[in-house]
C-alpha positions in Angstrom: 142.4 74.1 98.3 143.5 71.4 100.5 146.7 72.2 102.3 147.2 68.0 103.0 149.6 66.7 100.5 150.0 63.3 100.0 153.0 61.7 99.9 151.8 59.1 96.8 153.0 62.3 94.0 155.2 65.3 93.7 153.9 68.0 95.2 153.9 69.9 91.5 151.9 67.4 90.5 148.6 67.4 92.9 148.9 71.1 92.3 148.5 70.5 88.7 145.9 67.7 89.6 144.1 70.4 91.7 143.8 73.1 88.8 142.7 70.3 86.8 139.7 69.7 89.5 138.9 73.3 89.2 138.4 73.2 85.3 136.4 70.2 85.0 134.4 71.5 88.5 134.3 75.2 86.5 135.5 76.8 89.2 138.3 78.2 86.7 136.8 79.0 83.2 138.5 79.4 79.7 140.4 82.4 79.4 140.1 82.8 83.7 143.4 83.4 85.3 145.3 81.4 87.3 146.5 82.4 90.8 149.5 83.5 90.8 153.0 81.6 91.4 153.9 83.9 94.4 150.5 83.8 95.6 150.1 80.1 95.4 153.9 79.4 97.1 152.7 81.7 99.8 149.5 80.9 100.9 150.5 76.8 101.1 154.0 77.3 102.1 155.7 76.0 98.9 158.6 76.8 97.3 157.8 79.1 94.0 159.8 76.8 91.6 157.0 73.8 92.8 154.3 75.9 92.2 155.6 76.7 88.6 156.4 73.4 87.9 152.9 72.4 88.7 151.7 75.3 86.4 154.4 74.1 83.3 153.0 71.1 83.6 149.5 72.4 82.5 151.0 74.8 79.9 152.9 71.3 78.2 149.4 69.6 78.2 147.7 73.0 76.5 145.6 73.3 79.6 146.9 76.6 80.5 149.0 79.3 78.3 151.9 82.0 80.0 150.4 85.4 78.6 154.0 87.5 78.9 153.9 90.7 81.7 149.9 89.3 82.3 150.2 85.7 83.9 148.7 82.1 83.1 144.9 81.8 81.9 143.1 78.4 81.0 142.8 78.0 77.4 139.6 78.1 75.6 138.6 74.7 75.2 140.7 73.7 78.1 137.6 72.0 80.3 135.9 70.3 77.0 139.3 68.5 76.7 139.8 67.7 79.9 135.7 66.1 80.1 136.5 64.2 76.8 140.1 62.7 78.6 138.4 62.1 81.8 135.0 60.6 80.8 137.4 58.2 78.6 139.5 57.2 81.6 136.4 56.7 84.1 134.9 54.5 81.5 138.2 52.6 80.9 139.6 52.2 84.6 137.1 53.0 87.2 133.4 51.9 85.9 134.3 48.2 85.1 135.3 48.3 89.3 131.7 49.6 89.9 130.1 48.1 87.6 131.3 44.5 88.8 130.7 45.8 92.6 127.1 46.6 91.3 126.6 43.2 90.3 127.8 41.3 93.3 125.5 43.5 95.3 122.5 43.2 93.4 121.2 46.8 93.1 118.2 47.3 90.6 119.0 50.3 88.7 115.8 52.0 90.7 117.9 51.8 93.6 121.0 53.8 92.2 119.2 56.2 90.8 116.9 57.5 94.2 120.5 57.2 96.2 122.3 59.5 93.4 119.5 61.8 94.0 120.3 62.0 97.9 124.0 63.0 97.5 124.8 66.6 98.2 126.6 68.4 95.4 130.4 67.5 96.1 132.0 71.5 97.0 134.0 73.1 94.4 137.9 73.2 94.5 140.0 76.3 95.6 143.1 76.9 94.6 143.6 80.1 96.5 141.7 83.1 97.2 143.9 85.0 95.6 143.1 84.4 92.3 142.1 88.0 91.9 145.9 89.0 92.6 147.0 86.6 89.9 147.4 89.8 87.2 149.1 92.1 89.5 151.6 89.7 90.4 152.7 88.7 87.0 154.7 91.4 86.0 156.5 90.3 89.6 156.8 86.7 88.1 158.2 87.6 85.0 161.1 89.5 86.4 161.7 85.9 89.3 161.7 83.4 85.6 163.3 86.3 83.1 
């Protein structure tokens, strides 16, 4: 994961926006854990309660559910959601931009199409690589939020 944060949105929030990245990219798969708070907080020098607000914020949206003594896992269904939300938005916001853009420069479809095909694969988000340490920290993370 990037350690650059920006100073446009909480903290807690690109986190959150990050772990969203790494569903829709697969990198984290339904019923995968998350890495864990203390992991997180340490790795990218943030304070614990950031992390976890980041992390509640997914839990609110049904992205991600606390399993109690085990840790937060993505919820089945999570990354379907999250296509159907984002697809909806890129349509909405973003293509009309392109699309105009596309116009005023004149590109034949053709064109698009063999330049897509150049493009090397964008590289997967990273949250930490501690995500294997996410379970054995969680009975540490209940005691911190108990």
């Amino acid at each position: 994961m990037d350690t650059n944060w920006n100073d446009s949105l909480p903290i807690y929030r690109q986190l959150r926006d990050r772990v969203v990245a790494m569903i829709l990219e697969g990198v984290l798969n339904d019923g995968d854990p998350l890495p864990s708070v203390r992991s997180v907080a340490a790795e990218y020098r943030l304070n614990p309660l950031t992390v976890l607000k980041g992390y509640q914020q997914l839990v609110d949206e049904r992205l991600v559910e606390k399993r109690r003594g085990r840790g937060m896992f993505v919820t089945e269904g999570a990354r379907r959601a999250l296509l159907k939300d984002e697809r909806q938005l890129f349509l909405e916001e973003e293509w009309p931009k392109i699309a105009g853009r596309i116009q005023r420069l004149g590109f034949e479809p053709r064109e698009l199409l063999d330049a897509l095909d150049k493009i090397p694969p964008a590289p997967a988000s990273s949250l930490t690589a501690a995500r294997s340490d996410s379970a054995e920290d969680a009975d540490d993370e209940e005691g911190e939020r108990g």
